[in-house]
C-alpha positions as CSV (number, residue, x, y, z in Angstrom):
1,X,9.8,-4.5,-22.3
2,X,7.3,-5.3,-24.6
3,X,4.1,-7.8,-24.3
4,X,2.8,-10.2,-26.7
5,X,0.6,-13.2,-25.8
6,X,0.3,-15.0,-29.1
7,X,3.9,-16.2,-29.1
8,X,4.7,-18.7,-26.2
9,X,7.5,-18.1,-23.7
10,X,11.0,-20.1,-24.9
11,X,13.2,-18.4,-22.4
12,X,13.7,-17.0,-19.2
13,X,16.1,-13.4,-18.6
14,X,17.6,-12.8,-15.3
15,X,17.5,-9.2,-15.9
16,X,20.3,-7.8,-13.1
17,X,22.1,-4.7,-11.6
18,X,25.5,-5.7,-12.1
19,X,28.9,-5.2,-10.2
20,X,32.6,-4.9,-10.9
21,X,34.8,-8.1,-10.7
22,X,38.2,-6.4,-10.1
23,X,39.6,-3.0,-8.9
24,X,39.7,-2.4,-12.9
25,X,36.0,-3.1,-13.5
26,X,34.8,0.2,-10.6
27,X,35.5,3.2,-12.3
28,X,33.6,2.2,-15.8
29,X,31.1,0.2,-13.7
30,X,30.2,3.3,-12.2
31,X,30.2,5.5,-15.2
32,X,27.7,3.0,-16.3
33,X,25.2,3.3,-13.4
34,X,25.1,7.3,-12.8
35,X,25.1,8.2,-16.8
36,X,22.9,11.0,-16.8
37,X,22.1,11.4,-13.6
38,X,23.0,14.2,-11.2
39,X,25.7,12.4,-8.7
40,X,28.1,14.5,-8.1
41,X,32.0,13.6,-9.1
42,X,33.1,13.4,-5.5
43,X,30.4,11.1,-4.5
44,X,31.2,8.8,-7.8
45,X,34.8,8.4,-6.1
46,X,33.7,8.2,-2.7
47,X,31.1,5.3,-3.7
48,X,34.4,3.8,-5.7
49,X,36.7,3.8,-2.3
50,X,33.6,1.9,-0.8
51,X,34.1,-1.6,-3.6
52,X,38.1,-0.8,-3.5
53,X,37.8,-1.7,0.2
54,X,37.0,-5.1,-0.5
55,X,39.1,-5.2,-3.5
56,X,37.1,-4.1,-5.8
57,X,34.7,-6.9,-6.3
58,X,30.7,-7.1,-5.6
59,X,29.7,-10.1,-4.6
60,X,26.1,-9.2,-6.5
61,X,27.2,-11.1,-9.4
62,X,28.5,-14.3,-7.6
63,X,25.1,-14.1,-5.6
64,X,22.7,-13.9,-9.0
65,X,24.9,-17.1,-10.3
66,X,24.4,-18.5,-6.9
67,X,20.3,-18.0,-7.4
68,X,20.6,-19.4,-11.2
69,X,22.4,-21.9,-9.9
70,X,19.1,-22.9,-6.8
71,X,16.8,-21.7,-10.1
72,X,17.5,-24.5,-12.5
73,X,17.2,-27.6,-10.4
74,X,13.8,-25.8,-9.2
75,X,12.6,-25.1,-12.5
76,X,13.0,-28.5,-13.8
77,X,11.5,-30.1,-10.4
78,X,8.4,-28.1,-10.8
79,X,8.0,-29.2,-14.7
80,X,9.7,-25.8,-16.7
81,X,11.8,-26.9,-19.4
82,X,13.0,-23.4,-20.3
83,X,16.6,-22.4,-20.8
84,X,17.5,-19.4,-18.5
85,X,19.9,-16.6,-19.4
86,X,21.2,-13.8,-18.1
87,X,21.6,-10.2,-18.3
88,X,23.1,-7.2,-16.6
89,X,22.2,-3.4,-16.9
90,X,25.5,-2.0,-15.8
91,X,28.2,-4.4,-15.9
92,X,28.8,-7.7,-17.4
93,X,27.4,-9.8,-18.7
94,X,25.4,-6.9,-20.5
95,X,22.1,-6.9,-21.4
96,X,23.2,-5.7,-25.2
97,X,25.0,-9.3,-25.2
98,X,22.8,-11.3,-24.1
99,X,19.9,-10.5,-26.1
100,X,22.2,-10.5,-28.9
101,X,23.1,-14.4,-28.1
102,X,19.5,-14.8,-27.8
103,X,18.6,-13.9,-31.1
104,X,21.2,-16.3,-32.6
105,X,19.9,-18.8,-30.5
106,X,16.1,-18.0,-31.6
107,X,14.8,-16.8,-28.6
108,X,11.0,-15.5,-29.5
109,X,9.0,-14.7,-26.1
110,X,11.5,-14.3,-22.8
111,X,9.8,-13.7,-19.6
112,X,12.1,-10.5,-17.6
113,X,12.8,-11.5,-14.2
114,X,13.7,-8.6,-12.9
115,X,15.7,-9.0,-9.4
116,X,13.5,-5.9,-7.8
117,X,10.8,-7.0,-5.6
118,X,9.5,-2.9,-5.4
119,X,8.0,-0.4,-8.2
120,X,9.7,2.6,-8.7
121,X,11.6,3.9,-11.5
122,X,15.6,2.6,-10.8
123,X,13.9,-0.8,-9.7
124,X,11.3,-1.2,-12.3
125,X,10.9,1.3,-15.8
126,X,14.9,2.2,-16.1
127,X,15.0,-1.8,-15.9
128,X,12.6,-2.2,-18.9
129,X,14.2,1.1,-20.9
130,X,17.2,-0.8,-20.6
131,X,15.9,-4.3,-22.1
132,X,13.9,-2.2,-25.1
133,X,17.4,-0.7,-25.8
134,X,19.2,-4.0,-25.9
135,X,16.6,-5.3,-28.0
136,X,16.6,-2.3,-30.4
137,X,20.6,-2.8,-30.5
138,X,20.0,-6.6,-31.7
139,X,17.8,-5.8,-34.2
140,X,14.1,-7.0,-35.8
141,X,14.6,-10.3,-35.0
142,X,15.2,-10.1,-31.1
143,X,13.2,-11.8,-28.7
144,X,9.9,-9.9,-27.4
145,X,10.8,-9.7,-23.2
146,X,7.8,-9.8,-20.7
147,X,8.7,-8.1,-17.3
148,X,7.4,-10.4,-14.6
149,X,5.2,-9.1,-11.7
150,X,6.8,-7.3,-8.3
151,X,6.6,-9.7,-5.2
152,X,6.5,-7.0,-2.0
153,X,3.2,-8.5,-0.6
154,X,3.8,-12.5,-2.2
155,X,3.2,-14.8,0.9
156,X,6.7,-16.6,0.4
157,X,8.6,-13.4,-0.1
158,X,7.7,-12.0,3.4
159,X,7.6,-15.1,5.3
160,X,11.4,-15.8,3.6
161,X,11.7,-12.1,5.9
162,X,10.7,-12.9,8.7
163,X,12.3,-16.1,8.5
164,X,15.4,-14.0,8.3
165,X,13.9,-11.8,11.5
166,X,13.6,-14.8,13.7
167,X,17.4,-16.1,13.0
168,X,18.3,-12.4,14.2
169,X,16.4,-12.5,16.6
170,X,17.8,-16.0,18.2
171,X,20.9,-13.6,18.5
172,X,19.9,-11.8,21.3
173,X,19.7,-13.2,25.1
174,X,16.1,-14.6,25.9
175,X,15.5,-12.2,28.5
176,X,16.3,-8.7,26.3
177,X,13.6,-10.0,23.0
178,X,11.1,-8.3,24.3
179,X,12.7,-4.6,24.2
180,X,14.2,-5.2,20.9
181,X,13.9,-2.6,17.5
182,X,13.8,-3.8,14.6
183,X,14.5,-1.8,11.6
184,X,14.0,-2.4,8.3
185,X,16.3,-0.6,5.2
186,X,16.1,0.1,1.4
187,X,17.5,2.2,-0.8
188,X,16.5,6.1,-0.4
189,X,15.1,7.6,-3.5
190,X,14.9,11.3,-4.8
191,X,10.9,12.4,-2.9
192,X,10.1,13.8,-6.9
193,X,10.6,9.9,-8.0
194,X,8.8,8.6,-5.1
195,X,6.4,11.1,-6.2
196,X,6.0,9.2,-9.7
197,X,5.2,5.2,-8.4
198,X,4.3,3.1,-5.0
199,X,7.8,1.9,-3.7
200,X,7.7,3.8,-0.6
201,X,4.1,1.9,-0.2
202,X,4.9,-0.9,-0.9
203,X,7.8,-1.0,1.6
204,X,5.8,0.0,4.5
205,X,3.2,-3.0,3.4
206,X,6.4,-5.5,3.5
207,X,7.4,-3.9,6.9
208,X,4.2,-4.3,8.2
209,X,3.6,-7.7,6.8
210,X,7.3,-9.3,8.0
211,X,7.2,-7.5,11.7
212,X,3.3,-9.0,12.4
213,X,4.8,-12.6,10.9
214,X,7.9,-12.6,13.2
215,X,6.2,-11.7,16.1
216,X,7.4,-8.2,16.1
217,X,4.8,-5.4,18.1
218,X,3.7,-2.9,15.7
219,X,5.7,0.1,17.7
220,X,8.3,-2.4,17.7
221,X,9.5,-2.2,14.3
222,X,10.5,0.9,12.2
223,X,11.4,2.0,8.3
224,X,14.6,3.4,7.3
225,X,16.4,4.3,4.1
226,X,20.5,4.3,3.4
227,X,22.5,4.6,0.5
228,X,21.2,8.0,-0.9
229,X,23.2,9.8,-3.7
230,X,22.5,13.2,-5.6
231,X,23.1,16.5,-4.4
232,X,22.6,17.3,-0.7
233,X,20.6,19.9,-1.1
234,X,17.6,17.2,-3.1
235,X,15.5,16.0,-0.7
236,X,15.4,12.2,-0.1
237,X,13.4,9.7,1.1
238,X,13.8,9.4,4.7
239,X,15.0,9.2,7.9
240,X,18.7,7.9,7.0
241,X,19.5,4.8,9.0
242,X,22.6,6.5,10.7
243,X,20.5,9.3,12.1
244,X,17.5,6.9,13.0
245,X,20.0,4.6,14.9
246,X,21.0,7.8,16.8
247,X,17.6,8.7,17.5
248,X,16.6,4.6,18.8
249,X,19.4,5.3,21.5
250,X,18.5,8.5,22.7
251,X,15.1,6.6,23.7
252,X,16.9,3.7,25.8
253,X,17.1,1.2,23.1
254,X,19.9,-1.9,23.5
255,X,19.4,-4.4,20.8
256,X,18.4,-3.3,17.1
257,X,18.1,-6.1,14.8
258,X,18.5,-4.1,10.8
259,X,16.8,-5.9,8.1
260,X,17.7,-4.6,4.7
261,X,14.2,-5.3,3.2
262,X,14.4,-3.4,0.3
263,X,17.6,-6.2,-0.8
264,X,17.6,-9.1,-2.4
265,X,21.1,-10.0,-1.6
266,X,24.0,-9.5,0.5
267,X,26.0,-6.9,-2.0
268,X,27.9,-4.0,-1.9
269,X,25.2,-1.1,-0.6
270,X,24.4,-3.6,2.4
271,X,28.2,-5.4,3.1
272,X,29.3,-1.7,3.1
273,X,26.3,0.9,4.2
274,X,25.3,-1.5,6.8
275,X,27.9,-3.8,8.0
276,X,30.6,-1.1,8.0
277,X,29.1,2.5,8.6
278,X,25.7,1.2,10.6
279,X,27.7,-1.6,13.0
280,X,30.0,1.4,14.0
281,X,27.7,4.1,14.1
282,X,26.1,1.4,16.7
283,X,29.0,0.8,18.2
284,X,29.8,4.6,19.1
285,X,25.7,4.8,20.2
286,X,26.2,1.6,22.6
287,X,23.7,0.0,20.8
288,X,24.0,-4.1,19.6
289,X,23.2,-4.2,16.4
290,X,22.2,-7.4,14.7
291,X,22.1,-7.4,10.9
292,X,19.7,-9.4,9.4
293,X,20.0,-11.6,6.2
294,X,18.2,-11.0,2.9
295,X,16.5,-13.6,0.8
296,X,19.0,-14.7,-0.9
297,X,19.1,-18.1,-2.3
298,X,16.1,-19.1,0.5
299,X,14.7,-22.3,-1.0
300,X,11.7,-20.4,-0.1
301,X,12.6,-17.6,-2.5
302,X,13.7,-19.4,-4.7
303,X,10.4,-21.7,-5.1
304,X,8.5,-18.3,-5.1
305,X,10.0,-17.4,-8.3
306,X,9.3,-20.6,-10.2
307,X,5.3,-19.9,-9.1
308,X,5.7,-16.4,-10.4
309,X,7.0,-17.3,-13.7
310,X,4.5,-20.6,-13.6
311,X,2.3,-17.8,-13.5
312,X,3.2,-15.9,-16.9
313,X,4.7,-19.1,-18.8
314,X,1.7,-21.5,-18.0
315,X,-1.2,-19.5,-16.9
316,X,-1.0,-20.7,-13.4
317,X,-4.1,-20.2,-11.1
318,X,-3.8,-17.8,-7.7
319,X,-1.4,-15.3,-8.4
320,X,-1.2,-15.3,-4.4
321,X,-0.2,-11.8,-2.2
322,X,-1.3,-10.8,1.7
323,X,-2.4,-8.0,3.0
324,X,-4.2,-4.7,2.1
325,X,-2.9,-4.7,-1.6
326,X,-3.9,-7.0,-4.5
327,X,-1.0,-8.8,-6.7
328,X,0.8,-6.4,-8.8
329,X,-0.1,-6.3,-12.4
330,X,1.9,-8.5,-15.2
331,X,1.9,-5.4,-17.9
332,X,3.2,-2.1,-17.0
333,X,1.1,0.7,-17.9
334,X,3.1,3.3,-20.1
335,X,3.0,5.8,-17.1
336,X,4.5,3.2,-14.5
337,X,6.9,4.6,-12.6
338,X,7.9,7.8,-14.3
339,X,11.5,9.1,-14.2
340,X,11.6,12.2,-12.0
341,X,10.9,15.5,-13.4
342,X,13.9,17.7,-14.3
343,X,14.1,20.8,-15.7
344,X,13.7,20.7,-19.5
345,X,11.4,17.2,-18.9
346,X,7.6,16.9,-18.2
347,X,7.2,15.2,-15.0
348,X,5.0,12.4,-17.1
349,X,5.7,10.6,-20.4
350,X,3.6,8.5,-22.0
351,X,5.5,6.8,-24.8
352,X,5.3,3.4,-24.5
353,X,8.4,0.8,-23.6
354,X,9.6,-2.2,-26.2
């Protein structure tokens, strides 16, 4: 993404992951995501069984139109008259078309929402590689696209947590509260591209942060990661969630609330890695497992992204975040959250993006 502050914002991009609608959309769907990266073609299909079971539809597309959709009104409530569009990097509606319907529509100066609340390179510079090639694609006259700030340590973002902790929470019986575990998921990364940026940081601060506001002890609440692809033999952020619940009832634990942290919304990776393979993992371990929501369309979320692009589009005052961390900056530097080094590649590039 580019930046350029002499031209005023006229538009706001939903920049998302994207998600088959129909058993015909998974296959080229996933082609999409793991071009040129090292997932083996057995995991591809195994990851493609995982949408066929429920018919081959995400729901991470019906959940961003669900958000646009709590956006709007929001936007226009708290005085930003700014048409919003929207744009996928791996399934429609592409980012390609979009920014080419932009242009036509004389879009200048967009300001990138990017629906990634962590820095690392899949959640923040492949996201921005992505928009600069969409915007190459539509040529001189495309729109200039400011990436927005990550939220991990925003006030509203972890109390929206939490809030989502304490509805768990009323799931247990009164008298069992105290000797819950609470764990917290996001997506495993290769360690050489954790290497490169702050997301496994930044996680632990939002862990921290939403176990102390939901009244969760500090030895109470723990960090796992699921959904890990690549080769086997690459080592991976860690401890898998699976092995971690194994290890929580080896030392007595009943009740596990799981809070996938590192989520926005309740799509596949979660419905599937969580709901399906961590609920009966539980189940074998005698363990209740309570999952958690994610932010979702929160009104509280939602709200929290009309201050952050208050922030960029009118200069708002505060730029408000908790904890040990200042607020995250508004422009990338050009060595934010470098690709992992591969043979052949430097493990840091410089060139910048947009």
């Amino acid at each position: 993404m580019s930046h350029d502050t002499t031209l005023p914002f006229d538009a706001i991009l939903i920049v998302g992951f994207g998600g088959p609608e129909g058993p015909e959309d998974v296959m080229p769907f996933l082609e999409n995501v793991l071009r040129g990266r090292n997932v083996p073609r057995e995991r591809m299909l195994e990851v493609a069984e995982h949408y066929q079971h429920f018919g081959g539809v995400s729901p991470i597309n019906a959940q961003v139109r669900d958000l646009i959709a709590a956006l709007e009104p929001e936007l226009a409530r708290q005085g930003v008259d700014l048409p919003v569009y929207w744009g996928n990097r791996n399934w429609h509606p592409m980012l390609g078309d979009t920014l080419k319907r932009m242009t036509a529509d004389g879009v200048r100066h967009a300001l990138g929402v990017v629906l990634a609340a962590y820095s690392s390179y899949s959640s923040c510079r492949q996201y921005r590689e992505d928009v600069a090639r969409a915007r190459e694609a539509s040529g001189p006259e495309a729109p200039v696209v400011d990436k927005m700030r990550v939220f991990y340590n925003h006030p509203d973002f972890v109390e929206v947590n939490a809030d989502r902790v304490r509805e768990a929470l009323a799931q247990i019986p009164v008298d069992r509260r105290d000797g819950v575990r609470l764990v917290f998921t996001a997506h495993s990364i290769p360690d050489s591209m954790a290497a490169n940026c702050r997301y496994a940081l930044q996680l632990e601060e939002t862990c921290r942060l939403v176990g102390e506001a939901s009244g969760i002890a500090p030895g109470c609440w723990s960090l796992a990661y699921q959904s890990r692809s690549g080769r086997p033999t690459d080592p991976w952020l860690g401890p898998d969630i699976l092995e971690h619940l194994a290890d929580l009832a080896g030392q007595g634990g009943l009740d596990v609330i799981v809070q996938p942290v590192g989520f926005l919304s309740d799509h596949m990776e979660v419905l599937f890695d969580l709901d399906e393979e961590a609920r009966a993992k539980a189940g074998e371990l005698g363990l209740n497992m309570v999952r958690a929501g994610t932010a979702g369309t929160h009104p509280r979320f939602v709200s929290m992204l009309v201050e952050l692009i208050r922030e960029r589009v009118e200069g708002l005052d505060g730029r408000r975040a908790v904890g040990q961390f200042p607020a995250s900056h508004d422009v990338c530097p050009v060595d934010c959250c470098l690709p992992a080094a591969r043979p052949g590649r430097p493990a840091v590039e410089t060139k910048p993006i947009g």
